[in-house]
C-alpha positions as CSV (number, residue, x, y, z in Angstrom):
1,X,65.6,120.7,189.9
2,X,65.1,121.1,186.1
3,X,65.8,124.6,184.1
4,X,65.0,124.8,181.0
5,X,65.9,128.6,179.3
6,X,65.8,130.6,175.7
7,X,68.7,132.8,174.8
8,X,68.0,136.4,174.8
9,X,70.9,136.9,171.9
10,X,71.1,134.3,170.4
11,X,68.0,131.1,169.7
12,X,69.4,128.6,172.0
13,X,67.6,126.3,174.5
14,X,69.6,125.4,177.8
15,X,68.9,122.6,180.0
16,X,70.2,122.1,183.1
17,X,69.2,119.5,185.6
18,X,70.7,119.1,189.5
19,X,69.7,115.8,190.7
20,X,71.7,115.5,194.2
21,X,75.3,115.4,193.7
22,X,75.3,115.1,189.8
23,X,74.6,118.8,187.5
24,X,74.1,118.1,183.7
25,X,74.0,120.6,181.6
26,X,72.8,120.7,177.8
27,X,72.5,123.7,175.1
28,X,70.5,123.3,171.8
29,X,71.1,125.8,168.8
30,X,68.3,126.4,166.8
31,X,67.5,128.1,163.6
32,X,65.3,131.1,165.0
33,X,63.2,131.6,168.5
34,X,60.0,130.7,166.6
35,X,62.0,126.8,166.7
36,X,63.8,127.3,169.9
37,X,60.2,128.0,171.3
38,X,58.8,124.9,170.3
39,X,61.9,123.2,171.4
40,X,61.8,124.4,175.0
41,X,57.8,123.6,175.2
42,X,57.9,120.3,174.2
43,X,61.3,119.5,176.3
44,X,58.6,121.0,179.5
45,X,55.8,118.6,178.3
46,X,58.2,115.8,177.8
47,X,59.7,116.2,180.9
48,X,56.2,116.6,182.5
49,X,54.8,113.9,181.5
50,X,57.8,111.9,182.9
51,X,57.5,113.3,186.1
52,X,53.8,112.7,186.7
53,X,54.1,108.7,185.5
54,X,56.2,108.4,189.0
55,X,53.6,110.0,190.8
């Protein structure tokens, strides 16, 4: 399972991925939400696009 979040306080992107045993865990601070927006879309569409190659 992959979450990917945008601070409420504060512009920050999370990322947290669960792949059986292992959890990583990964925070991005950004200049405003405008950023951390763009940040978290194209994390989604990167991620994506990863996904569907092994499909």
């Amino acid at each position: 399972m992959i979450t990917i979040a945008i601070g409420i306080e504060e512009p920050t992107v999370t990322v947290e991925i669960h792949h059986k045993e292992n959890f990583y865990y990964h925070e991005i601070q950004c200049e405003n939400f405008k950023i951390a927006q763009e940040v978290a879309e194209t994390l989604r569409k990167g991620i994506q696009d990863k996904i569907n190659m092994y499909k």
